[in-house]
MIDRENPA-73437 format. One record per atom (N, C-alpha, C, O): x, y, z. Coordinates in steps of 0.02 Angstrom, whole numbers, plus 32768, in hexadecimal, padded with zeros to 4 digits. Last residue first. Layout:
N
XYZ
...
//
This chain:
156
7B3186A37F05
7B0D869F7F55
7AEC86D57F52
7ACA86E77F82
7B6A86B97E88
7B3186847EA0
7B16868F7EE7
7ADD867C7EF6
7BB787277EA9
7B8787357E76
7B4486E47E69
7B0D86DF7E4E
7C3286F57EE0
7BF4871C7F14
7BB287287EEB
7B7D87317F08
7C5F86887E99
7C2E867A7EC2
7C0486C27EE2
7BC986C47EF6
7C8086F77E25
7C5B86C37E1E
7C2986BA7E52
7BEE86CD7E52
7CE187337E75
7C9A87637E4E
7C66872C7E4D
7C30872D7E69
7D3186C17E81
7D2D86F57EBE
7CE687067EA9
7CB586EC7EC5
7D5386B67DFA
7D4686677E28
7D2086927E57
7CE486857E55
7DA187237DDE
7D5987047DBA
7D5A86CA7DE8
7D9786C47DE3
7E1A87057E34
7DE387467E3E
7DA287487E1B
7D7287677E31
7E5386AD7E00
7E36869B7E54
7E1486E27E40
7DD786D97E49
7E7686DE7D97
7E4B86A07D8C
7E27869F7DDA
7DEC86937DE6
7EC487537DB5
7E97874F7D80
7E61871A7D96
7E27872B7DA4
7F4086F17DE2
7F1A87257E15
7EE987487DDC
7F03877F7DE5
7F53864A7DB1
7F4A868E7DAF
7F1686C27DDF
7EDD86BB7DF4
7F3985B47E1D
7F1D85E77DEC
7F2F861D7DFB
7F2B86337E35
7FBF85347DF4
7FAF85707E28
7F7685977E01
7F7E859D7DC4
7F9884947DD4
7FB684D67DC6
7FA584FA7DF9
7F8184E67E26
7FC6841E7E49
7F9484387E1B
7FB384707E0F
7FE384847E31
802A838A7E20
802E83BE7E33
7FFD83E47E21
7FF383DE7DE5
7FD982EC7DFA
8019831D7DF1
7FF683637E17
7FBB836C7E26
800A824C7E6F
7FCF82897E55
7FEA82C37E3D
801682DB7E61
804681CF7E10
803281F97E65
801382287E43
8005822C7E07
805981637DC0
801C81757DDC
801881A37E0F
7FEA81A07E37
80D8813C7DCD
80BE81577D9B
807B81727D9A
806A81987D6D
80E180F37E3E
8110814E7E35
80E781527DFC
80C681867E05
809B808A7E4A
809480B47E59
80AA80F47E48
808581267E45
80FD80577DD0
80B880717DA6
8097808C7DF4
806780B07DE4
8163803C7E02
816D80827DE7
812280747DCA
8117809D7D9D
814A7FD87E70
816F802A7E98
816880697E44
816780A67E46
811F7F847E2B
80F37F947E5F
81077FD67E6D
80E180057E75
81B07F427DF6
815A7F687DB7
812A7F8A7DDD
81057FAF7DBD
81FD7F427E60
82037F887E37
81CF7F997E15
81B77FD17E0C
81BA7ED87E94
81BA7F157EC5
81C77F4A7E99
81A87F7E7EA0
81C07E707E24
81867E777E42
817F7EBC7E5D
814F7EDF7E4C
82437E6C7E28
82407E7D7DED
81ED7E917DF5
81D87EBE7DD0
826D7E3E7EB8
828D7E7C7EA9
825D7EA77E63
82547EE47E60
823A7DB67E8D
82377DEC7EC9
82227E107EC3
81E67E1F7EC3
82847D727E3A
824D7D8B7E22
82167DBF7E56
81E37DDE7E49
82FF7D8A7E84
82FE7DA57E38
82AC7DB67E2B
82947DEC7E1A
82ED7D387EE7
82F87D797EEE
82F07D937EC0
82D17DC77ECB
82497CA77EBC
82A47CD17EC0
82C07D147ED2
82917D397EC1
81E17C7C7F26
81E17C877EF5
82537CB07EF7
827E7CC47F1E
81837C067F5E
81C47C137F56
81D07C3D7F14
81CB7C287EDA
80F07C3E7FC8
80F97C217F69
81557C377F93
81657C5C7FC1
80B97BF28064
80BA7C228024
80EA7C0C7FE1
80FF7BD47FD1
803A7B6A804B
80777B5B8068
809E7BB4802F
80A07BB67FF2
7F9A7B748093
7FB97B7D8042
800D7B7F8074
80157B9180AE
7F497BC480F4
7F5B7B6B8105
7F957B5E80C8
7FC07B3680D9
7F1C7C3E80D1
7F577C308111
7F767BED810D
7FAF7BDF811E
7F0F7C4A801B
7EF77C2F8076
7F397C31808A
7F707C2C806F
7F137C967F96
7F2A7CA27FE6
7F1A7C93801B
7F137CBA804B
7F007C1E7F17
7EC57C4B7F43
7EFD7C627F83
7F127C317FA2
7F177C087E86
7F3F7C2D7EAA
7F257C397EEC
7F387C717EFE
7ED07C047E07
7EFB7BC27E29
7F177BD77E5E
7F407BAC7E6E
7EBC7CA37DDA
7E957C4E7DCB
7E9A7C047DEE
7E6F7BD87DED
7EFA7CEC7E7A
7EF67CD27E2B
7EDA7CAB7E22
7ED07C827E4F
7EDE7D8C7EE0
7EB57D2D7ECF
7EC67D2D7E7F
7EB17D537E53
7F437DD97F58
7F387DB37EF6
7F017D7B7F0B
7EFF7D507F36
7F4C7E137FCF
7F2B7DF37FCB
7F1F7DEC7F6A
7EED7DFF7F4C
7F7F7E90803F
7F567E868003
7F707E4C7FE7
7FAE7E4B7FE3
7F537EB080EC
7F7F7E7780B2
7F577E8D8078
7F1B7E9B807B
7F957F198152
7F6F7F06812C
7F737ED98103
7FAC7ED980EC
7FB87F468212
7FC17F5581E0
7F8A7F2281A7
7F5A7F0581C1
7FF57F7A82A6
7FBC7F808275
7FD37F6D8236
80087F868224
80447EFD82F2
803A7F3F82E6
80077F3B82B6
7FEF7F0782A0
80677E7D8355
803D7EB68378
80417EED8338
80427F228356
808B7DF982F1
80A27E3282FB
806A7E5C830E
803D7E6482E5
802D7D8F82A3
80607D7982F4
80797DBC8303
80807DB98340
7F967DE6829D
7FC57DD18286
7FFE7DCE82C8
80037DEE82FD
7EE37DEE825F
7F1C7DD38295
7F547DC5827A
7F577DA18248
7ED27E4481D2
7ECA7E198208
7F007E1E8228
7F357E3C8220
7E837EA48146
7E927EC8818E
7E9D7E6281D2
7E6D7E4F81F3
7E977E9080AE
7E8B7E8280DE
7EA37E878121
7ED87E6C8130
7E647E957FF9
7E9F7EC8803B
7E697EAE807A
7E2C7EB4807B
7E8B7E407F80
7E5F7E507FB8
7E8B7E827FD8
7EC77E907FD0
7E5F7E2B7EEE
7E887E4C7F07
7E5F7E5E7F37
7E297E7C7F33
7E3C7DB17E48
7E1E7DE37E8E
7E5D7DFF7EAC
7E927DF27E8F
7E857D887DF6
7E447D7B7DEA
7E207DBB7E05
7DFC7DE67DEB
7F247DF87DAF
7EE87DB97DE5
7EAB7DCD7DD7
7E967E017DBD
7F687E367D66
7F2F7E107D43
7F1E7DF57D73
7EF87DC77D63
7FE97E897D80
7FE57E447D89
7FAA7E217D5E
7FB97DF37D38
7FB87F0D7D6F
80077EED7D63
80027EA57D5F
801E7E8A7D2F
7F427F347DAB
7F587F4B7D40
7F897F227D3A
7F917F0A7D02
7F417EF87E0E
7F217EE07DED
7F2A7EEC7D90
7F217ECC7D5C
7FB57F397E5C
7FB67EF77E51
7F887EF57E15
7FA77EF07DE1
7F667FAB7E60
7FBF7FB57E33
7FB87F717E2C
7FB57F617DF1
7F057FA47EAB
7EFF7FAB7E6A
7F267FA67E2E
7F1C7F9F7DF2
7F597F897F24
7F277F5A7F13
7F0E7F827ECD
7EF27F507EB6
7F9080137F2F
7FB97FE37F19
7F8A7F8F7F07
7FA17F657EE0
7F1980527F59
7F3480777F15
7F6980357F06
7F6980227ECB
7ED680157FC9
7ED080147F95
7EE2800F7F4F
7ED07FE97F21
7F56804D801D
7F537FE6800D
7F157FF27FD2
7F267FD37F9F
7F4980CA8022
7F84809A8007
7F7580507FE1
7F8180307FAD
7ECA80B08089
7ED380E8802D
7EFD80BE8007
7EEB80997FD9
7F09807180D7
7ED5805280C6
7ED9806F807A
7EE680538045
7F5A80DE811D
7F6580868114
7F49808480E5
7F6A809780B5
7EF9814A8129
7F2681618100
7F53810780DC
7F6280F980A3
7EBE8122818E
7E958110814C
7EC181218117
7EB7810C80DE
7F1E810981FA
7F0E80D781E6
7EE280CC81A1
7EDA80978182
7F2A8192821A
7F6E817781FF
7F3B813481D9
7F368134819B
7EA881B28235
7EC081DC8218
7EFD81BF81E5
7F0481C881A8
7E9F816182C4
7E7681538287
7E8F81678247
7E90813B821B
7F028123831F
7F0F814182E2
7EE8814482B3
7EFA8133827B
7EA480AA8357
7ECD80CC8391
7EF58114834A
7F0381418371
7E44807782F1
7E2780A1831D
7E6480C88345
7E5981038355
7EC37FFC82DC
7EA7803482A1
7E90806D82CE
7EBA809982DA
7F217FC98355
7EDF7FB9832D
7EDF80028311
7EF78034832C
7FB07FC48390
7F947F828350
7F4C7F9A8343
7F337F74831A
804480268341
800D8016835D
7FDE7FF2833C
7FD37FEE8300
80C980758307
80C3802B8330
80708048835E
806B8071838B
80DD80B3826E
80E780C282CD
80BD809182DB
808C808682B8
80D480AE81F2
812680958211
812480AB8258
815680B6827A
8053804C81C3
8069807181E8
80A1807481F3
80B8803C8202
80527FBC8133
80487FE98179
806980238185
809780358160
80427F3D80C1
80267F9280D0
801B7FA3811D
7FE77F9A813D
80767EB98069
80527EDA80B8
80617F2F80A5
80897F4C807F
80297E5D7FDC
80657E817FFC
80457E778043
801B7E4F8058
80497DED7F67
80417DF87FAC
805D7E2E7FC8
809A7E367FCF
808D7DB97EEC
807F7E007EEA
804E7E097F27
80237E337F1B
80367D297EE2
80617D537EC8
80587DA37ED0
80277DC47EBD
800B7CE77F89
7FFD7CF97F35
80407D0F7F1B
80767D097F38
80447CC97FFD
801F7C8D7FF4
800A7CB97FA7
7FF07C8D7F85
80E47D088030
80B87D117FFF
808A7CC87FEE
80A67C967FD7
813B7D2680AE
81297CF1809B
80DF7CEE8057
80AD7CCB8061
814B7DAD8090
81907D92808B
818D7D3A808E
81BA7D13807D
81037E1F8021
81097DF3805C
81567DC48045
817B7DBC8015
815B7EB27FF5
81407E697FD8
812D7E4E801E
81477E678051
81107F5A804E
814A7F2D8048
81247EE6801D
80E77EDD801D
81037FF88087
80DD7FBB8058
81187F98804F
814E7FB58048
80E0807680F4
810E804480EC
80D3801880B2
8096801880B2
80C181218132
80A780E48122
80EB80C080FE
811E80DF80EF
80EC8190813F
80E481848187
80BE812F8173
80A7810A819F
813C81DE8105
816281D08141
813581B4816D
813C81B481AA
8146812C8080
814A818E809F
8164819F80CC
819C818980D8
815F80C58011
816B80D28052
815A811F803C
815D813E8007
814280267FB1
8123806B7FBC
814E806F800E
815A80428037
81797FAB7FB9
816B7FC97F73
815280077F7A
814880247F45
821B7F487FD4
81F07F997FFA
81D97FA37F9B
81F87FA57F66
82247EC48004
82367EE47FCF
82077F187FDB
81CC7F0D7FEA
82BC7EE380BB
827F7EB1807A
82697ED68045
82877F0B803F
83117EAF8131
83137EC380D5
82D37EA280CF
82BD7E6A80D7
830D7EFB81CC
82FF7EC281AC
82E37ED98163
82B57F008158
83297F8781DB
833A7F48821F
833C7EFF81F1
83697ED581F6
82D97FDF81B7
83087FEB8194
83367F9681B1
835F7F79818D
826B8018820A
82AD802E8215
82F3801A8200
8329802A8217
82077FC481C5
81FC7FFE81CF
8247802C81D6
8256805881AF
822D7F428202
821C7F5281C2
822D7FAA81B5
82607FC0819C
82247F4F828E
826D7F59827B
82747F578230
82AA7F658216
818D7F788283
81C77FB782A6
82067F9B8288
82267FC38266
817B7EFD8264
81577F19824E
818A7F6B8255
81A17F898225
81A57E9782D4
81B77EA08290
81A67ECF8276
81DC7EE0825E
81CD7EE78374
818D7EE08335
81AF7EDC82F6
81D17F0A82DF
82567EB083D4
823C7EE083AA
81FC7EC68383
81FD7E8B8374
824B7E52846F
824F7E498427
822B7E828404
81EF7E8B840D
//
């Protein structure tokens, strides 16, 4: 039996993709105990963090920056990102809404929620990331790098 997680990854099994690259994945959960649950992983199949340190903080960066997207977007109380056991061998992360009435236990039966309001969750998540990437820095003029140059040798 394939890793959910890989046939996520490869396109194998639909779900609502709110961040991808080439080498990280963000998706809704698909059993959501909050609103706006996601997962955050790796699209290469391995289960502990230490075996990819490199790939795995780059995880983690992500699950941040989208644990903040939740929080301007949604209003939860809290927003966890949490590293656990999961029935699938791969790495990966939960973030985690806490609303007023809302807490994400495992024991919580997840929320039903509709494709519509899905879908309408994954696009507010997919473009206030895009809207946030980092812009381009200028280039400095061959002028400017040459005072930058004088500069430092003129401190040391």
């Amino acid at each position: 039996m394939q890793c959910v997680f890989c046939a996520i990854a490869s396109g194998k099994i639909p779900t609502k993709r709110i961040y991808e690259d080439e080498e990280v994945i963000a998706v809704l959960d698909i059993n959501p105990r909050s609103k706006a649950s996601c997962i955050v992983f790796p699209k290469e199949h391995y289960l502990y963090p230490e075996e990819r340190p490199v790939l795995s903080q780059k995880v983690f960066s992500i699950a941040v920056k989208i644990s903040a997207t939740i929080r301007q977007l949604f209003k939860p109380v809290f927003v966890s990102i949490a590293y656990l056991p999961s029935k699938s061998p791969h790495f990966n992360l939960k973030i985690l809404p806490y609303y007023e009435n809302e807490i994400p236990l495992v024991e919580r039966n997840p929320l039903r929620l509709d494709e519509k309001e899905l879908e309408q969750m994954a696009e507010m998540i997919k473009r206030k990331l895009n809207s946030e990437k980092p812009k381009k820095k200028e280039k400095k003029t061959k002028t400017e790098n040459i005072y930058w140059i004088k500069r430092e040798l003129e401190l040391a």
